[in-house]
C-alpha positions as CSV (number, residue, x, y, z in Angstrom):
1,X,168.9,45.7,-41.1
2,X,166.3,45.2,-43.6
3,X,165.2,48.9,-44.9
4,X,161.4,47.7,-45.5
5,X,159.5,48.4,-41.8
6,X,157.1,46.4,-40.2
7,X,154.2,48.7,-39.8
8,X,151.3,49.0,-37.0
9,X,148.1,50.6,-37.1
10,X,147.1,52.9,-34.4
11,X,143.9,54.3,-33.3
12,X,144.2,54.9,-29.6
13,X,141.7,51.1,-28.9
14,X,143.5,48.2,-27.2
15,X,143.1,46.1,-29.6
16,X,145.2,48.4,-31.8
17,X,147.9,49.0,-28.6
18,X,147.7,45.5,-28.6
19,X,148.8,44.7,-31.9
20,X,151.4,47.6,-31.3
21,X,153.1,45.7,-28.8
22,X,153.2,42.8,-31.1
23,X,154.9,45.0,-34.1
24,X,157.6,45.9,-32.0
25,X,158.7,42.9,-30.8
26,X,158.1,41.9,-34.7
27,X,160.9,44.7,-35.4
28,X,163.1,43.6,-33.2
29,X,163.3,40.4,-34.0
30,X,163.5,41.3,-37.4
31,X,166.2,43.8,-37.1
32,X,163.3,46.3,-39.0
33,X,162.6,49.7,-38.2
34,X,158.7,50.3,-37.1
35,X,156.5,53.1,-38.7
36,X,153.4,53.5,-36.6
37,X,150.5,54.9,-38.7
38,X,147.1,56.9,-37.6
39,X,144.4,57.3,-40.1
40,X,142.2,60.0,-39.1
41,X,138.8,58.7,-40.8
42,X,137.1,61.9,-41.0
43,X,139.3,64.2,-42.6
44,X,138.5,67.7,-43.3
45,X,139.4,66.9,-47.2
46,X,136.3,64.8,-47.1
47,X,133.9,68.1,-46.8
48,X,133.7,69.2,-50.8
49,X,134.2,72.9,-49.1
50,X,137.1,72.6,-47.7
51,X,140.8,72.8,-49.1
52,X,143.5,70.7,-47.1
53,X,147.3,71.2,-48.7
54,X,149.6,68.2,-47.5
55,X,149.2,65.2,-45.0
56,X,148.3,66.0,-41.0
57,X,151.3,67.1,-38.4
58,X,152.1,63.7,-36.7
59,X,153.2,66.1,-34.0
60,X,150.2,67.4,-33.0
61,X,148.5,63.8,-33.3
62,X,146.8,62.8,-29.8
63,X,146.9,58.9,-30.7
64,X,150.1,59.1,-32.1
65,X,151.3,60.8,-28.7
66,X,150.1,58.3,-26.6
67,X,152.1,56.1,-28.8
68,X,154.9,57.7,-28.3
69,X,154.7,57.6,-24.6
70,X,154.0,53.9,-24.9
71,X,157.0,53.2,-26.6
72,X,159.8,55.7,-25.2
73,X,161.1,52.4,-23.5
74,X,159.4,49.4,-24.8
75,X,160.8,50.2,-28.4
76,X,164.3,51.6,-27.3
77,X,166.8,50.5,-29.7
78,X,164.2,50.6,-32.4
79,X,164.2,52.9,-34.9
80,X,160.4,54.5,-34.9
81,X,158.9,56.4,-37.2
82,X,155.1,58.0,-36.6
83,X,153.0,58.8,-39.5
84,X,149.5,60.5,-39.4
85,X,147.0,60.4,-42.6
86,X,143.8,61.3,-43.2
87,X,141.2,59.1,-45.1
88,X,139.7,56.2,-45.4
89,X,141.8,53.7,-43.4
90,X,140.0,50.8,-45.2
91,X,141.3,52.1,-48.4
92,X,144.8,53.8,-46.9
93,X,145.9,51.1,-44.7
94,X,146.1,48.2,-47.4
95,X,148.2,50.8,-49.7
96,X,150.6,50.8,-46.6
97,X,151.5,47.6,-47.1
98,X,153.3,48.5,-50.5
99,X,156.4,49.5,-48.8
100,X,156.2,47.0,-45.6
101,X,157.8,43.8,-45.1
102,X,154.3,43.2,-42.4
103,X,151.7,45.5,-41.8
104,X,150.2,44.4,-37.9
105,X,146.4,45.3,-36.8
106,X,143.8,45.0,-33.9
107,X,141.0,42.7,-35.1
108,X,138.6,46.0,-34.1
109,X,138.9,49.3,-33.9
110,X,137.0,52.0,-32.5
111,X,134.5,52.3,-34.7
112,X,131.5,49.9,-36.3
113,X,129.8,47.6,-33.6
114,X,131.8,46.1,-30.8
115,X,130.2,43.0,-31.2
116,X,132.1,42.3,-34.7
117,X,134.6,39.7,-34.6
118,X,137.0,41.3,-37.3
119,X,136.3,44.9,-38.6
120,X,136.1,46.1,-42.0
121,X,139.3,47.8,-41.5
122,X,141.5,44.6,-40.9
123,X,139.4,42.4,-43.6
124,X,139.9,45.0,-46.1
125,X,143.9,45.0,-45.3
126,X,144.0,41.1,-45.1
127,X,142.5,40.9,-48.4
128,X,144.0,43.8,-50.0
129,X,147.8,44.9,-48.8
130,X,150.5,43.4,-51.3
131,X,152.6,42.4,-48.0
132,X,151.6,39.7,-45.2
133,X,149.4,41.0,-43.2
134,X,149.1,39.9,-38.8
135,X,145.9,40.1,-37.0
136,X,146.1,40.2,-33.6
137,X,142.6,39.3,-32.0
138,X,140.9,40.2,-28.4
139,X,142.2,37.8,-25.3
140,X,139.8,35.3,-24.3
141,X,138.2,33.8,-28.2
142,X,137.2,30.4,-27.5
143,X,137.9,27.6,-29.1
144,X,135.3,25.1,-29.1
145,X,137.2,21.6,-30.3
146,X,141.3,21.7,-29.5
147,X,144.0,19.4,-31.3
148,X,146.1,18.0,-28.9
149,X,149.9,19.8,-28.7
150,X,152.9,19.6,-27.4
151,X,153.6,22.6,-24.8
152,X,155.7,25.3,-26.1
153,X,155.6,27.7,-28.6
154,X,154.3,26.3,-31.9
155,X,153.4,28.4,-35.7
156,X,150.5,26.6,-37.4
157,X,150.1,26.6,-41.2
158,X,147.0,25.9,-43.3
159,X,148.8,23.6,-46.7
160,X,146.1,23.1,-49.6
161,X,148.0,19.9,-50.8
162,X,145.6,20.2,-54.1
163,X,146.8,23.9,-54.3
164,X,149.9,24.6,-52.6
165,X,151.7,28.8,-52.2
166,X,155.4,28.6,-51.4
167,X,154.6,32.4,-50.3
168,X,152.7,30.7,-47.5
169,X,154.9,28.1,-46.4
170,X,158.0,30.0,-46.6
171,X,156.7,32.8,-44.2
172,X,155.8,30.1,-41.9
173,X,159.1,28.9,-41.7
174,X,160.7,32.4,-41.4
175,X,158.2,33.4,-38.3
176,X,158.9,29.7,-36.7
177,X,162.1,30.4,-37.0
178,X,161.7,34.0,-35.8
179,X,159.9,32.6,-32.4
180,X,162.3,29.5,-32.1
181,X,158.8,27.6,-32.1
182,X,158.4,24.7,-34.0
183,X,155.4,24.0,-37.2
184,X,152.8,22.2,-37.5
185,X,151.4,21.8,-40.8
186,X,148.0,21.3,-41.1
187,X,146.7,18.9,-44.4
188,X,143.3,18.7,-44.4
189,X,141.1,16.0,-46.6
190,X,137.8,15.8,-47.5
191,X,136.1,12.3,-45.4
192,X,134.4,10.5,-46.2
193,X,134.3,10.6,-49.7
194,X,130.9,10.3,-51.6
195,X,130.1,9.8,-55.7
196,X,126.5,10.2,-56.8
197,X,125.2,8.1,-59.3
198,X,121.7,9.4,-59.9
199,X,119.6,11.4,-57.7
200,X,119.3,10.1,-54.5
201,X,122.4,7.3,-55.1
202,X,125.1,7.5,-53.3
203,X,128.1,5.2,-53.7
204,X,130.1,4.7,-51.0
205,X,134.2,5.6,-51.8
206,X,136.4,2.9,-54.1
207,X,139.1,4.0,-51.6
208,X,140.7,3.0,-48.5
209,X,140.7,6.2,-45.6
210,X,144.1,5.1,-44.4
211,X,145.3,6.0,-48.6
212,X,143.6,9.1,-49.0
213,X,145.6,10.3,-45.4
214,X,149.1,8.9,-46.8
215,X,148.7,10.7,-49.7
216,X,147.9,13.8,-48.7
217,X,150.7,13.6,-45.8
218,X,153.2,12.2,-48.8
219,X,152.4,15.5,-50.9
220,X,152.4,17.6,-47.9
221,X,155.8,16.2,-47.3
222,X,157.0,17.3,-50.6
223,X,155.8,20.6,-51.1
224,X,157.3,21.2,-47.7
225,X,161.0,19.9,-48.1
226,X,162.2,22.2,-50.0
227,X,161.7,25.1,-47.6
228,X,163.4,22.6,-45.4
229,X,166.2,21.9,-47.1
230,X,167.7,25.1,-45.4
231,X,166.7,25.4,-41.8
232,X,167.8,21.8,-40.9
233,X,167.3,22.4,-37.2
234,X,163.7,23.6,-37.4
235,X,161.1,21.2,-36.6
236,X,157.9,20.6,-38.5
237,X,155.7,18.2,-37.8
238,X,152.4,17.6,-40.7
239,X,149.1,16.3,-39.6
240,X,147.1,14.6,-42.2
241,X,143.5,15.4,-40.9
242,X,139.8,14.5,-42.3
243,X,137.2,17.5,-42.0
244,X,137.0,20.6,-42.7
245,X,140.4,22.9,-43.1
246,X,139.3,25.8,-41.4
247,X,137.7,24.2,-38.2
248,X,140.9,22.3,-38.3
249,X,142.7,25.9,-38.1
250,X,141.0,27.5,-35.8
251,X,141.1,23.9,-32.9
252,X,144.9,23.8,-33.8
253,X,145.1,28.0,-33.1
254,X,144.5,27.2,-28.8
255,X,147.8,28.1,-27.6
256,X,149.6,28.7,-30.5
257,X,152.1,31.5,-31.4
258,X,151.0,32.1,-34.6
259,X,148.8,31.1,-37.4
260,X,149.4,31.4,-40.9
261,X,147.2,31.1,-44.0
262,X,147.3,32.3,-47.6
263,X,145.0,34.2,-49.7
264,X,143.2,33.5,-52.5
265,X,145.4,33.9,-55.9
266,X,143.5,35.8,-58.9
267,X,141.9,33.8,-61.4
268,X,140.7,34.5,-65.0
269,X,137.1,34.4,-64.4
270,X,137.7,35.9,-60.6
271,X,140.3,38.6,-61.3
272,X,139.1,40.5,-58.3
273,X,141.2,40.0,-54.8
274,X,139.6,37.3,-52.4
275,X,140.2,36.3,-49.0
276,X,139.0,32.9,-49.2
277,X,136.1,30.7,-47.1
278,X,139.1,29.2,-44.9
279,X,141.0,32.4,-44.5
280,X,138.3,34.4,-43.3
281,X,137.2,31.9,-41.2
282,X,140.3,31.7,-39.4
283,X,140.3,35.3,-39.1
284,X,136.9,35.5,-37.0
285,X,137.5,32.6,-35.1
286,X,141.2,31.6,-34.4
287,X,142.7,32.4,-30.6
288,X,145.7,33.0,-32.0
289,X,147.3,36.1,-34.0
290,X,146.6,35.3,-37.6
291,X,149.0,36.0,-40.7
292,X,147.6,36.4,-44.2
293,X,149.9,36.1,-46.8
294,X,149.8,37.0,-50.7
295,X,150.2,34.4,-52.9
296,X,153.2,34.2,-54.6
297,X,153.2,36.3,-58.3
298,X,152.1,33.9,-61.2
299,X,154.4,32.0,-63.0
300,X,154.6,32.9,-66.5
């Protein structure tokens, strides 16, 4: 059993039971225990005059109670654990992740305007928590354009062929794995391709479409069989597709089991944490749960 949990967010909404229920069949299949964590926004500590020694009684936690009453059959077997904190959950629930192998959240809770797509809470952890991080949005998102897909259960993953994270690709084949689905890669290209001369001049691309598609499918391909190499029964299939990666993303997320994109590494002249344009597209819009992943640490 790995000692690191998978950990869930609770604040009593359904979009937080909802992602509950998705952290412990997580655990399970992960042989993890599950730690299921209430942050209490306004805390008393907040108020300059008033003294608070130690963390809230997780006992006397009404959230956490319905929790428990929730779980006393869907998690038996599981080893639970039931944490109450008091804070800002935008800052407190990314530090959660320091500890977690996963860290699992509602795409709103019950504050801020319903009519948010993602809350501040679950960007702030996406972009922010040093483990993957699983957002599990409301039923009924539609997608406006759908890829075409085999029934069954199927993890997507978003490959930046120019800019490829093994972090990314290698949780993708762990959770495909994990489902018994199989993956489908998604390449995107930039079409068609345009070089401007002088202002107003466009020239039209030196290259033929049907290239630019088998080379981004033959680097795809490469960056991808090593993960291979040791799950020889897993299936991945890799679309090479013009457009735009994220509306890609979010077509291919109708019906899947899972989607998984990467975030943002640190740069010299951006040394701030990002999500990224694509990722946080995917996050408003896919109908899927949604998996951000850190990159993987810099070589040196």
């Amino acid at each position: 059993m790995s000692t690191a949990p998978v950990i869930a967010a609770a604040d009593g909404s359904d979009d937080s039971l909802r992602a509950l229920d998705w952290a412990v069949r997580a655990a399970r299949q992960q042989g993890a225990p599950l730690r299921v964590v209430h942050v209490r926004q306004y805390a008393a500590w907040g108020q300059p005059d008033v003294l608070v020694a130690g963390e809230p009684d997780a006992a006397g936690d009404p959230v956490l109670d319905e929790v428990r009453d929730r779980l006393r059959t869907a998690a038996a077997g599981l080893t639970v654990e039931y944490v109450a904190l008091e804070g800002a959950p935008s800052a407190l629930l990314p530090e959660l992740g320091t500890d977690a192998q996963l860290l699992v959240l509602g795409s709103r809770g019950r504050g801020g305007f319903a009519s948010l797509l993602l809350g501040s809470n679950g960007m702030a952890a996406a972009r922010d928590a040093a483990c993957p991080v699983v957002v599990v949005p409301r039923p009924g998102r539609e997608v406006q354009e759908e890829l075409a897909a085999e029934p069954g259960p199927r993890v997507v993953v978003g490959l930046d062929v120019d800019s490829p994270d093994d972090a990314t690709l290698a949780f993708a084949l762990a959770e495909a794995a994990r489902h018994g689905a199989r993956l489908q890669v998604i390449a995107a290209y930039p079409w068609p391709l345009q070089s401007w001369v002088a202002a107003g001049e466009i020239v039209p691309p030196a290259v033929d479409r049907d290239e630019v598609e088998q080379e981004t499918r033959t680097l795809a391909e490469g960056f991808l069989a090593p993960h291979l190499k040791d799950r020889p029964g897993l299936r991945a299939d890799i679309l090479a597709l013009p457009g735009d990666a994220a509306g890609l993303l979010v077509a291919a997320s109708k019906d899947a089991t899972l989607v998984v994109v990467g975030r943002h590494r640190r740069r010299l002249l951006a040394p701030a944490r990002m999500i990224g344009s694509v990722t946080q597209a995917v996050l408003l819009h896919a109908a899927a749960p949604i998996a951000v992943v850190p990159p993987s640490p810099p070589q040196r």
